[in-house]
Residue frames relative to the residue before (quaternion, step in Angstrom):
aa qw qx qy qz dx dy dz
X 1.0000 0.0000 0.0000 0.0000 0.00 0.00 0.00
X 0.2658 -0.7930 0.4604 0.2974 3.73 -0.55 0.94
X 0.6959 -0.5473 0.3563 0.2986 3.29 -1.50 0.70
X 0.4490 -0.6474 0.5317 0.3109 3.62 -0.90 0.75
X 0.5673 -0.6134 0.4767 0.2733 3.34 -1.12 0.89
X 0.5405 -0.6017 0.5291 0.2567 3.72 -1.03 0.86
X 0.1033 0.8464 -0.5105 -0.1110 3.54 -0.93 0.78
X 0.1002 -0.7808 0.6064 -0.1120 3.64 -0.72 0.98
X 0.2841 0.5871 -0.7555 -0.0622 3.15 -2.02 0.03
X 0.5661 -0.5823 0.3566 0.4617 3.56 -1.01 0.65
X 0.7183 0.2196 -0.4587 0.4748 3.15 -2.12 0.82
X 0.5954 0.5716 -0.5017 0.2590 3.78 0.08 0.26
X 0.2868 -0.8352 0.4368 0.1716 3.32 -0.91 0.48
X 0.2612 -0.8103 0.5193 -0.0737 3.64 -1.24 1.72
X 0.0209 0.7306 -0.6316 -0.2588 3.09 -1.06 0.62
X 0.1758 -0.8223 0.5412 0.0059 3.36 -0.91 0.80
X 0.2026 -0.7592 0.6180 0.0253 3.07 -1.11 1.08
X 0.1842 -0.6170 0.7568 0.1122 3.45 -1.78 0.69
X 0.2700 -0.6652 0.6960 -0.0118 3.39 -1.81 1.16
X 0.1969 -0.6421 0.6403 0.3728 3.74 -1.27 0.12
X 0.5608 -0.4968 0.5210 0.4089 3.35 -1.32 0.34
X 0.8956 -0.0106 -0.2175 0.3879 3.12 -1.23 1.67
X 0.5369 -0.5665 0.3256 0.5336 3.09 1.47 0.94
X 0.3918 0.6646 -0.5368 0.3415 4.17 0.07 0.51
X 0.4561 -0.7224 0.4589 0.2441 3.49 -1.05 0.93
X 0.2840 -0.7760 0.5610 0.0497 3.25 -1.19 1.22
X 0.6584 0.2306 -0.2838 0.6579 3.32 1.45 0.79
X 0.1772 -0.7597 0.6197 -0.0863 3.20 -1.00 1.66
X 0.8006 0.1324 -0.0454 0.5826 3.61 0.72 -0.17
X 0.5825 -0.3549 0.5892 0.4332 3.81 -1.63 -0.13
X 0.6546 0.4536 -0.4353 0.4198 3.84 0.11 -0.50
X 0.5812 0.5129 -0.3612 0.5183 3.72 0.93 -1.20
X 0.8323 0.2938 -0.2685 0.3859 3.60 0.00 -0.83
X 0.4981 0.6778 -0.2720 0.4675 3.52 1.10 -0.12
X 0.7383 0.4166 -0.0177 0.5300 3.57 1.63 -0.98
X 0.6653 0.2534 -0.3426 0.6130 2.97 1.57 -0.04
X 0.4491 0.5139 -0.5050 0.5284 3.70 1.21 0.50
X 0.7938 0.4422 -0.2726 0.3162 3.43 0.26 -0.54
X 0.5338 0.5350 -0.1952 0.6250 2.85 1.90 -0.40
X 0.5455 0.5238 -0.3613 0.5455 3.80 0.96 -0.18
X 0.6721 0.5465 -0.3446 0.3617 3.61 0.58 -1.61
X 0.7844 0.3963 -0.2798 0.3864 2.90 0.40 -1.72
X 0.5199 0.7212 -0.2871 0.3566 4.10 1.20 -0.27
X 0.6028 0.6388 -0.2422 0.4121 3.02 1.28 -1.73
X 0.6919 0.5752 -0.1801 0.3975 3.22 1.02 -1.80
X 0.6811 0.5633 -0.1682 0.4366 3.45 0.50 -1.27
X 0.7722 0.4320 -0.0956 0.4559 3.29 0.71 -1.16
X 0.1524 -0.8926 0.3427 0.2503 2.93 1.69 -0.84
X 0.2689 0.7377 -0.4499 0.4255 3.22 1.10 1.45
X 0.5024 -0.6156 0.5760 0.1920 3.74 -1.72 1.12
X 0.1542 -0.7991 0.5796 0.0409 3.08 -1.42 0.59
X 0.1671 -0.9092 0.3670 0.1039 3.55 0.50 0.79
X 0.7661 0.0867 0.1957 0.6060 3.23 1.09 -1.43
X 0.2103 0.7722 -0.5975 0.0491 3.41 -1.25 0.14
X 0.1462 0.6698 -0.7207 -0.1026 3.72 -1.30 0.27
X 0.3689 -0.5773 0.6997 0.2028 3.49 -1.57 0.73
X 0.1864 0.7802 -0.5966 -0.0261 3.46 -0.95 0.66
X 0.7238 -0.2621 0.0559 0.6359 4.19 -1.15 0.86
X 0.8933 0.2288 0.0960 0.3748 3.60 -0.33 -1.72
X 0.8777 -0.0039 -0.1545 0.4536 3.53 1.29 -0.01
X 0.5188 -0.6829 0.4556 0.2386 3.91 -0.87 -0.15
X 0.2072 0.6570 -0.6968 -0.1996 3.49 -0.58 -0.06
X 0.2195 -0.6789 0.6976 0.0656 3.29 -2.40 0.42
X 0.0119 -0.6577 0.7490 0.0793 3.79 -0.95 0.46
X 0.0197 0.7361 -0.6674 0.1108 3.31 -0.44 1.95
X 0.1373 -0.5514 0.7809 0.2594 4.27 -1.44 -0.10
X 0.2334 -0.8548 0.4524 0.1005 3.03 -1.40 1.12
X 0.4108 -0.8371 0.3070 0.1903 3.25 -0.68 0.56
X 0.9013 -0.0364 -0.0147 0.4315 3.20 -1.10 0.21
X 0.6838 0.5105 -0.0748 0.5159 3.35 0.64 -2.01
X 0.5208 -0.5394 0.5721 0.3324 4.03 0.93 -0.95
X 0.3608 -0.7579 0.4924 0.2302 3.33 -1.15 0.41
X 0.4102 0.7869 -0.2264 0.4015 3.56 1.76 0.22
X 0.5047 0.5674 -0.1626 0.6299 3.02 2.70 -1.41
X 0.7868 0.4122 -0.3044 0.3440 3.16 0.56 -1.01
X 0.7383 0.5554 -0.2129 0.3180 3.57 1.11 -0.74
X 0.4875 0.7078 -0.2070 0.4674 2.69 1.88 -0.61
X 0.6094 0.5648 -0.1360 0.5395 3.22 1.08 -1.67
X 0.8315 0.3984 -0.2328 0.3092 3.62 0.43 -1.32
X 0.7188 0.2781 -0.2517 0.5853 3.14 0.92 -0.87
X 0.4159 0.5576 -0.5465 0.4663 3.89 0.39 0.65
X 0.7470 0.3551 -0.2536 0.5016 3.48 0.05 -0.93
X 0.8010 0.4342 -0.3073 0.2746 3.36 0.40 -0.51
X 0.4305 0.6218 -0.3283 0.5658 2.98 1.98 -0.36
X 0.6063 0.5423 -0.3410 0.4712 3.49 0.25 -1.13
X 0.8377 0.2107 -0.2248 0.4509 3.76 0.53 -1.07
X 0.3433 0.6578 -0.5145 0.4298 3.58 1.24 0.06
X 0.7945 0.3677 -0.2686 0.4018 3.62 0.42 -1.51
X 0.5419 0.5449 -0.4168 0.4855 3.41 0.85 -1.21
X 0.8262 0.2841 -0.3500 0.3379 3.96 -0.26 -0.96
X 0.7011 0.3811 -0.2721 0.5378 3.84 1.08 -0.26
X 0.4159 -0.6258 0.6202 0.2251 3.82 1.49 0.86
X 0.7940 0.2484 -0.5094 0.2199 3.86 -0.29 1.35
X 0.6226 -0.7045 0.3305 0.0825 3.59 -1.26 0.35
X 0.6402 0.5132 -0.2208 0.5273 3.63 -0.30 0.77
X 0.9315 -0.1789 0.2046 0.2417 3.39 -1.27 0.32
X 0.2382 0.8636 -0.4191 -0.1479 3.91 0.11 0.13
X 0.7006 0.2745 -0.3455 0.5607 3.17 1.40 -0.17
X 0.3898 -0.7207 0.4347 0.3739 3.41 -1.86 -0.34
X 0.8793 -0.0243 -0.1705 0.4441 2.61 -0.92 1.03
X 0.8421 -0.1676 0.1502 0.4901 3.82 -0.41 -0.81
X 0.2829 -0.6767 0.4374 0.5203 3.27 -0.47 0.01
X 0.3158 -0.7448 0.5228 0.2686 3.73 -0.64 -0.08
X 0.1980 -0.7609 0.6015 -0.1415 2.99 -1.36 1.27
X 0.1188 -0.7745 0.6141 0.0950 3.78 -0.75 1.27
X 0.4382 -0.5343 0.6728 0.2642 4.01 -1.04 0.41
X 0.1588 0.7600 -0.6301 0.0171 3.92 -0.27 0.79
X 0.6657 -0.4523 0.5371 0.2526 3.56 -1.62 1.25
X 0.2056 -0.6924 0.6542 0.2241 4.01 -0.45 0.83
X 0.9240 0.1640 -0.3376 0.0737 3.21 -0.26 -0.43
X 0.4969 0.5532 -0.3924 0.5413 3.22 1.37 1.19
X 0.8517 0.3107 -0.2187 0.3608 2.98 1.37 -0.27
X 0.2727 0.8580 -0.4164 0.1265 3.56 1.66 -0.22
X 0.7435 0.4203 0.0234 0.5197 2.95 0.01 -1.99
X 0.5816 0.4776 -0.5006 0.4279 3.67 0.58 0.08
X 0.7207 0.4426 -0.2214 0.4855 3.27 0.82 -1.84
X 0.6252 0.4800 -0.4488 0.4210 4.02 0.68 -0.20
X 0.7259 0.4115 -0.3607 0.4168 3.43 0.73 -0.19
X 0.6437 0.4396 -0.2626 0.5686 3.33 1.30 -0.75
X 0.5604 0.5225 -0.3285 0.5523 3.41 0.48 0.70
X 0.8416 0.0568 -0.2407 0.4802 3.52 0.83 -0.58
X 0.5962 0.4096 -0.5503 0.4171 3.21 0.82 0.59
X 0.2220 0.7676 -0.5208 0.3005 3.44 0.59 1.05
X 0.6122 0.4618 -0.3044 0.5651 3.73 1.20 -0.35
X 0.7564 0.4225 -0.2819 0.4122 3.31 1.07 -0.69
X 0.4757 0.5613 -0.4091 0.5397 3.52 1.67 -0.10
X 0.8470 0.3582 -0.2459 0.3063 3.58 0.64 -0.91
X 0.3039 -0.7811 0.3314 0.4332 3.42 1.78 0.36
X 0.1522 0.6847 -0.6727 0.2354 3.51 -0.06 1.86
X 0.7470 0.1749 -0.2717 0.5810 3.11 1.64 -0.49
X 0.5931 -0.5891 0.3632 0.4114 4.15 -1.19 0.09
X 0.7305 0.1176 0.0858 0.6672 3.61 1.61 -1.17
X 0.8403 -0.2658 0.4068 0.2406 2.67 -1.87 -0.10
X 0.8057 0.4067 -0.1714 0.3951 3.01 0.66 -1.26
X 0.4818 0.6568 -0.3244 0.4809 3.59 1.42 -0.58
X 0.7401 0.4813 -0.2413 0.4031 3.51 0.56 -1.36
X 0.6862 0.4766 -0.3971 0.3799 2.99 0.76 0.65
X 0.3929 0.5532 -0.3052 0.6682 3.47 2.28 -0.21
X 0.6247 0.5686 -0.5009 0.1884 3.44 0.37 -0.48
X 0.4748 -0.6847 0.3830 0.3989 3.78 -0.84 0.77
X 0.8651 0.3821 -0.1011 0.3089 3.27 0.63 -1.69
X 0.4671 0.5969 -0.3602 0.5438 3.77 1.46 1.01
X 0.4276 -0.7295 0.4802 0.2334 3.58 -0.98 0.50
X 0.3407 0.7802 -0.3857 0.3557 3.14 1.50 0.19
X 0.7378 0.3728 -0.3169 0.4649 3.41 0.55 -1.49
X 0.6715 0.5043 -0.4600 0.2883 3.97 0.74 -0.72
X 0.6296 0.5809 -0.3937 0.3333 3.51 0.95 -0.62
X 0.4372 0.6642 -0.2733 0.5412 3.69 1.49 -0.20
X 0.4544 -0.5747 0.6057 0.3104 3.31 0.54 -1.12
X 0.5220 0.6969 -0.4134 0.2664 3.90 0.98 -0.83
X 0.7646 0.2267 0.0645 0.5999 3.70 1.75 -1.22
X 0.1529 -0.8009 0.5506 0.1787 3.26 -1.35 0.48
X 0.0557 -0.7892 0.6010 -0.1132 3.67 -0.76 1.50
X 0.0220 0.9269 -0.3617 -0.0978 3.14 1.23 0.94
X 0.3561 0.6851 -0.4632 0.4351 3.56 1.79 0.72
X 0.7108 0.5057 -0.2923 0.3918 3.30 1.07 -1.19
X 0.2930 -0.8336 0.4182 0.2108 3.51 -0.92 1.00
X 0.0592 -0.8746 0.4775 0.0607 3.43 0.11 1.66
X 0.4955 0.6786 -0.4627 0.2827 3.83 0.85 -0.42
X 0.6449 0.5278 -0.2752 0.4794 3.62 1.28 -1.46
X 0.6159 0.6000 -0.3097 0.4059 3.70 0.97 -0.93
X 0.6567 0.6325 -0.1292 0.3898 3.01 0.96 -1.48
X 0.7191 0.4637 -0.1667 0.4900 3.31 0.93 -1.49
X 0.7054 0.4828 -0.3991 0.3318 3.44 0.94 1.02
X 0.8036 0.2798 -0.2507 0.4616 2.70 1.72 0.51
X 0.7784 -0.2564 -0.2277 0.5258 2.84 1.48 1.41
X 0.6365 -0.4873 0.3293 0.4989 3.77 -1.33 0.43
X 0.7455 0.3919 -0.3194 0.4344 3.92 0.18 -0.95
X 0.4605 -0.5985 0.6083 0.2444 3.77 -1.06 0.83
X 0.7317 0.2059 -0.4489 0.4698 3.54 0.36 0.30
X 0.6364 0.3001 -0.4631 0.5389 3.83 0.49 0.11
X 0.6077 0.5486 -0.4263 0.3847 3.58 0.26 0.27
X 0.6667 0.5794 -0.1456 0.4456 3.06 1.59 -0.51
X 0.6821 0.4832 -0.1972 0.5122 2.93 1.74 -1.05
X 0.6010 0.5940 -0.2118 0.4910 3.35 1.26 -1.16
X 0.6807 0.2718 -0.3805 0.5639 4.09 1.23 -0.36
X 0.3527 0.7184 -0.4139 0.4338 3.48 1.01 0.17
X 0.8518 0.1604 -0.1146 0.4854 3.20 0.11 -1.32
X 0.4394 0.5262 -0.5122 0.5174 3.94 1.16 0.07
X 0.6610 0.4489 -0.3335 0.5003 4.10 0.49 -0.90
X 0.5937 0.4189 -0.4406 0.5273 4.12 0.57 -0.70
X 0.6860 0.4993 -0.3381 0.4071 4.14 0.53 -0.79
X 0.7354 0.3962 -0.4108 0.3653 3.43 0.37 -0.97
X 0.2006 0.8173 -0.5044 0.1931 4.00 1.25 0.26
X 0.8221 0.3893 -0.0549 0.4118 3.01 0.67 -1.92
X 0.2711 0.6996 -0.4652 0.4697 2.85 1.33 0.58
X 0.2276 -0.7963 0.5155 0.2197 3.20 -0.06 -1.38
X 0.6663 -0.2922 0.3792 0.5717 3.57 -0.33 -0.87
X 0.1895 -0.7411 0.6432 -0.0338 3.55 -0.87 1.61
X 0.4538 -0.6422 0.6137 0.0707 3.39 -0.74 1.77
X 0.7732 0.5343 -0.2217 0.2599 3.18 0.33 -1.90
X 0.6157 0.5093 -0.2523 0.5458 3.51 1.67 -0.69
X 0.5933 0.4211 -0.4409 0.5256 3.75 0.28 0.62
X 0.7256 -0.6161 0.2230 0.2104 3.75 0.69 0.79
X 0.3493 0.5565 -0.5969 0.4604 4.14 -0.43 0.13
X 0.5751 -0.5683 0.5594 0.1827 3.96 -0.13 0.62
X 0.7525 0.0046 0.2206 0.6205 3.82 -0.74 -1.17
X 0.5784 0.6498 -0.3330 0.3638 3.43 0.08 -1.46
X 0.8101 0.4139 -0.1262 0.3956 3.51 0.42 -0.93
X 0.7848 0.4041 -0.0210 0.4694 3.37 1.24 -1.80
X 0.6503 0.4247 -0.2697 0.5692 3.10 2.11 0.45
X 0.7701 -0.4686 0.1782 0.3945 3.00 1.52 0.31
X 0.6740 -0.3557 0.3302 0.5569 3.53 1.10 -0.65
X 0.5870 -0.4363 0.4451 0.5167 4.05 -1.23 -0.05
X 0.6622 0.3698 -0.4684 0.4531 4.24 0.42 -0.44
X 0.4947 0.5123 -0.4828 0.5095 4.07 0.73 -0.42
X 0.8109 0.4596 -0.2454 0.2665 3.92 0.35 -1.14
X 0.6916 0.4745 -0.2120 0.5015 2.91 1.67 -0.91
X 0.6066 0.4269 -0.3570 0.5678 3.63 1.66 0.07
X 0.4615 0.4564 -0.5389 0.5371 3.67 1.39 0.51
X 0.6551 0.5913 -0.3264 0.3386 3.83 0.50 -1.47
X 0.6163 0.4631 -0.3051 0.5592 4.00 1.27 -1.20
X 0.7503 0.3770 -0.3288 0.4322 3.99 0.10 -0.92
X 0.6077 0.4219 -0.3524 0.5731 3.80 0.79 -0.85
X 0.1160 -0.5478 0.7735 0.2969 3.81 -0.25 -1.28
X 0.4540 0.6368 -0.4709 0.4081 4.36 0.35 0.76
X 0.2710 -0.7479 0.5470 0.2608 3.26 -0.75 0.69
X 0.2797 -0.7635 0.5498 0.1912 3.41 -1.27 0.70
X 0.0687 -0.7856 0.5900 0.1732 3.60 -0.47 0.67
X 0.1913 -0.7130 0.6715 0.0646 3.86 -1.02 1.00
X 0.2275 0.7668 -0.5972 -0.0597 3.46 -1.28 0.10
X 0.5879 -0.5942 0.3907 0.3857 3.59 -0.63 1.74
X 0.7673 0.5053 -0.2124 0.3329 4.19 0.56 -0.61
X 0.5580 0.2635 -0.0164 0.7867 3.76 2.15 -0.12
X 0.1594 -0.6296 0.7522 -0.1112 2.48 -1.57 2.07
X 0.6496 0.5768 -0.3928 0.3017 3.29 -0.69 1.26
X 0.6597 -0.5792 0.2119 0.4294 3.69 -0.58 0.45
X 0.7573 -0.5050 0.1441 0.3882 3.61 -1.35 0.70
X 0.5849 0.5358 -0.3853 0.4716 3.41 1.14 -0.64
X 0.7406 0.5111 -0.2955 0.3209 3.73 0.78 -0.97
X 0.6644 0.4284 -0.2731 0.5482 3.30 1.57 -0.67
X 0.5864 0.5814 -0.2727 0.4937 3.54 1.09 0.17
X 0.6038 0.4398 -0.1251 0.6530 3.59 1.60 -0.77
X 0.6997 0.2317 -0.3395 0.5844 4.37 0.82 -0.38
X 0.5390 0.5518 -0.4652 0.4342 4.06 0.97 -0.17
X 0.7211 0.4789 -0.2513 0.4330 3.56 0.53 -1.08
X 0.8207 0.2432 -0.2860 0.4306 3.55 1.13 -0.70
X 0.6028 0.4502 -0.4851 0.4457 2.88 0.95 0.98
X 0.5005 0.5599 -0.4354 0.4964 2.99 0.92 0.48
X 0.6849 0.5013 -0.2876 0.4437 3.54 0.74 -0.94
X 0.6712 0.4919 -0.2812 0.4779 3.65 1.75 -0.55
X 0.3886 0.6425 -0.4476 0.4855 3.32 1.54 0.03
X 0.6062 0.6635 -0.2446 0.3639 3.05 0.31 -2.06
X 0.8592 0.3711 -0.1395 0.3233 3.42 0.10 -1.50
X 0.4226 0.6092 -0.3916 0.5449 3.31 1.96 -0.45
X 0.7410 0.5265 -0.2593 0.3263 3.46 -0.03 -1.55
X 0.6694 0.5365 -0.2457 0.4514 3.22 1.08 -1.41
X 0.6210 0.2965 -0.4097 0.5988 3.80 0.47 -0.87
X 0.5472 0.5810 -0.5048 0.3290 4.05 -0.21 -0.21
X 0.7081 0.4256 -0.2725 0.4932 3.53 0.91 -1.06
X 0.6395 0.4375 -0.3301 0.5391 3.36 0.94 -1.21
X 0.6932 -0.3536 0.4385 0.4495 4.27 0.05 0.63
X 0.7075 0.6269 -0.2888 0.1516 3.38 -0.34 -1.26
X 0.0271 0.8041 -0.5847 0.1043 3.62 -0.02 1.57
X 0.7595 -0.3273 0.2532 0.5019 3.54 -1.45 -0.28
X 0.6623 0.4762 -0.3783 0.4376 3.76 0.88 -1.50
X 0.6548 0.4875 -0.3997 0.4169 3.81 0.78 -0.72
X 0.5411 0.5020 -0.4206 0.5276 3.62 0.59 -0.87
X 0.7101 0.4632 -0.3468 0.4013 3.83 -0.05 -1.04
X 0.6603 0.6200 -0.2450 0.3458 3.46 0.90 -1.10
X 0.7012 0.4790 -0.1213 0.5139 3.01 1.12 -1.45
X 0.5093 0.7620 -0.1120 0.3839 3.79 1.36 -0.44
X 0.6638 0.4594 -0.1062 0.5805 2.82 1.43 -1.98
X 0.7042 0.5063 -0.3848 0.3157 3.27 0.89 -1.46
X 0.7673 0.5397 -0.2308 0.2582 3.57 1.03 -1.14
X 0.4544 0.4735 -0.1844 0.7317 3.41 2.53 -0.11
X 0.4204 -0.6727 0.5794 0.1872 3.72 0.64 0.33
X 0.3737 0.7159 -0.5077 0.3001 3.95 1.06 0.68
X 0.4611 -0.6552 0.5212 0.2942 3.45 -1.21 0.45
X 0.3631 -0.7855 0.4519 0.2166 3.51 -0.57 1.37
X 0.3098 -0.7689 0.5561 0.0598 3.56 -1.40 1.52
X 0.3309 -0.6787 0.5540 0.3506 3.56 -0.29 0.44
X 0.4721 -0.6038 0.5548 0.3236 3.13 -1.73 0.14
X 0.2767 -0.7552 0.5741 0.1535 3.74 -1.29 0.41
């Protein structure tokens, strides 16, 4: 089955996950995870991408990044290259570390922020890296403890987080506190790993018994978390940004031509490309 096309445009927002290949652990020590934090920071910046959330766990990663300028394709590419490269080099082995892609949902902010930050960092505490509640916030390798105050990741953007649950940094603090102690009983959120409606209603019979009572179509798509109108609004513009790729392709038009045509209209001397 061929792979669905990545979708992106800057300022959007992703949660993304990393896998080892065959479920194996892509962190073997504090040094491993330390190197691919340091290797993130120095990314975030460059790339000029948000970081909202994060937990590092044995065999995988989640992230709630907005991407920037450059795309979030630059950044992943970049990140989990290098770190492979030094994963093998420092454990002297060979081949593959992740699987397959990394995967990445488009999620609706304002139904979904503050869900996916919490469900994200109590991920260490679902996977018993920590014993309690209380620990997960000592933990080093989770964005959890910085939004507290407990750590400083001065990559991670806590002010924007923050600024949903109130004006004062210490009731804001307390007030995501106790939303993160609630979302426990939750448990494990299916619905956060993407399919649009499709998912957060339960499955295609949940949709089609929305589609008979509403008479509304639902569109769902395994690549966008968020309600029909939203997955129906990022499908279309990305499509329409396809469209426009293809279209200057037929019509000749490449970077050197675009440049060409540029200079002439700025009176610039034209520079080939190397």
């Amino acid at each position: 089955m061929p792979r669905s096309a990545r979708l992106d445009a800057p300022g959007i927002l992703h949660h993304v996950m990393i896998r080892g290949i065959e479920r194996r652990k892509i962190f073997r020590d504090d040094a491993d995870r330390d190197n691919l934090l340091e290797r993130l920071a120095h990314l975030l910046s460059e790339t000029q991408t948000r970081c909202y959330a994060w937990a590092l766990m044995p065999n995988h990663a989640h992230f709630l990044f907005r991407s920037g300028p450059a795309g979030l394709p630059t950044l992943m590419r970049r990140l989990l290259t290098g770190y492979a490269v030094s994963f093998n080099n420092r454990h002297k082995r060979h081949g593959q570390l992740f699987q397959n892609r990394y995967k990445s949902i488009i999620c609706q902010e304002d139904l979904y922020l503050n869900e996916l930050v919490r469900y994200i960092h109590l991920n260490p505490l679902r996977g018993k890296l920590v014993s309690d509640f209380e620990r997960l916030g000592r933990y080093p390798f989770c964005g959890h403890g910085v939004l507290l105050g407990h750590r400083d990741r001065s990559w991670q953007n806590t002010d924007y987080v923050l600024g949903f649950f109130g004006k004062t940094l210490r009731t804001s603090r307390k007030k995501y506190l106790a939303y993160v102690k609630k979302g426990i009983e939750l448990g494990r959120r299916e619905d956060l790993i993407g399919g649009g409606l499709i998912r957060s209603l339960g499955g295609w019979e949940a949709v089609k018994r929305e589609q008979r009572k509403s008479a509304r179509r639902v569109k769902g798509d395994e690549r966008i978390l968020g309600d029909s109108d939203f997955v129906e609004n990022v499908l279309f513009e990305a499509k329409e940004s396809l469209n426009r790729h293809y279209n200057l392709r037929r019509s000749g038009y490449d970077f050197q031509k675009i440049a060409n045509r540029v200079g002439e209209l700025m009176d610039l001397e034209p520079m080939p490309l190397t």
